[in-house]
C-alpha positions, -999 to 999 in steps of 0.1 A, spaced: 802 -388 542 786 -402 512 797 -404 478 776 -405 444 797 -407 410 777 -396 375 781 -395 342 765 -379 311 772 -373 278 778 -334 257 767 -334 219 801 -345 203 811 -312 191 842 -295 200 826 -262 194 799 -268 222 823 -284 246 847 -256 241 813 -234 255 802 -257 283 839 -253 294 839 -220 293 809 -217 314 815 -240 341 844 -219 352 816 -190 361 791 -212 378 764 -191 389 765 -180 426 729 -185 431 733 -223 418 766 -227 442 745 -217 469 719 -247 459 742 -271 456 756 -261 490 723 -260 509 716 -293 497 742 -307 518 767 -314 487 800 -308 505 822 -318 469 815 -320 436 840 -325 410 832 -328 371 858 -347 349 854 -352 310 869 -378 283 860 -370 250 824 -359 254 817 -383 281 812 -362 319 823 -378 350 810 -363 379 819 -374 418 799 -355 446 808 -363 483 776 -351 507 766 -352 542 738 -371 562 715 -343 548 713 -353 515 689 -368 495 684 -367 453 646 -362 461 653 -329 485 674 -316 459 649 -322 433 624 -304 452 644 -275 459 658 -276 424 624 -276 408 616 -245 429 646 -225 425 643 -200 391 682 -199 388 686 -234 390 658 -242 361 674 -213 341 707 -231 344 692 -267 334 676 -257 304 707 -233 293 728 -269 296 702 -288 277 720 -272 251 756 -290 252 741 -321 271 721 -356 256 711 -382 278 729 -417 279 711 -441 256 706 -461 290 696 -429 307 650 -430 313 628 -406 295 641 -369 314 669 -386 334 706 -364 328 730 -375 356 728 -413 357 743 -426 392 770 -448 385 775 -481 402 806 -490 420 824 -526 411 857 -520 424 875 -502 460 909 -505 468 908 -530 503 920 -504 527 942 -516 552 
C-alpha cells in the first residue's frame, strides 16, 4: 500500500467553501466508482482555512497516468472537474493546468 498526500487551494470565500462542502458530501456515484477502479483504496480530504489536504492510500495498480487516462475518458468525471474549477485555484507553485500538487514527505515517526 502506497500513499500520495495533496494539496490545493479554494477561492477564499466562505460562501464558495460553504458550497464545495456541501457538495462533497454527495459525491457522485459514477465518480466513486472511478476513483475505486483506479485502484484508490482511501482517500481522505481535510481543509484549513481555504487550503485542501488530501491523503489517498492505493494499491499496486495505481498509477496518476492510468487515472488520467481513464479520467480524461470518463464524461462524469470531466463534468465533475470543471463544476470544481469553480471553488478551486491552483497553488502559485502549482504548473500551467496542474490542481492537486503531490506533496513531499520530510518527516515519519521511526516505527519501532
Amino acid at each position: 500500500m502506497k500513499r500520495y498526500c495533496l494539496a490545493l487551494d479554494l477561492k477564499d470565500d466562505p460562501a464558495l467553501i460553504e458550497e464545495y462542502e456541501s457538495i462533497h458530501r454527495q459525491v457522485w456515484p459514477e465518480n466513486i466508482k472511478g476513483i475505486l477502479d483506479a485502484g484508490i483504496t482511501v482517500m481522505d480530504i481535510y481543509r484549513t482555512g481555504n487550503r485542501l489536504f488530501m491523503i489517498m492510500e492505493v494499491d499496486e495498480t495505481f498509477s496518476f497516468e492510468k487515472k488520467a487516462a481513464a479520467d480524461s475518458a470518463n464524461a462524469s468525471v470531466q463534468q465533475w472537474e470543471e463544476l470544481m474549477w469553480k471553488f478551486q485555484q491552483p497553488l502559485p507553485w502549482a504548473r500551467p493546468g496542474e490542481k492537486w500538487v503531490v506533496m513531499e514527505q520530510i518527516f515519519s515517526l521511526p516505527h519501532e
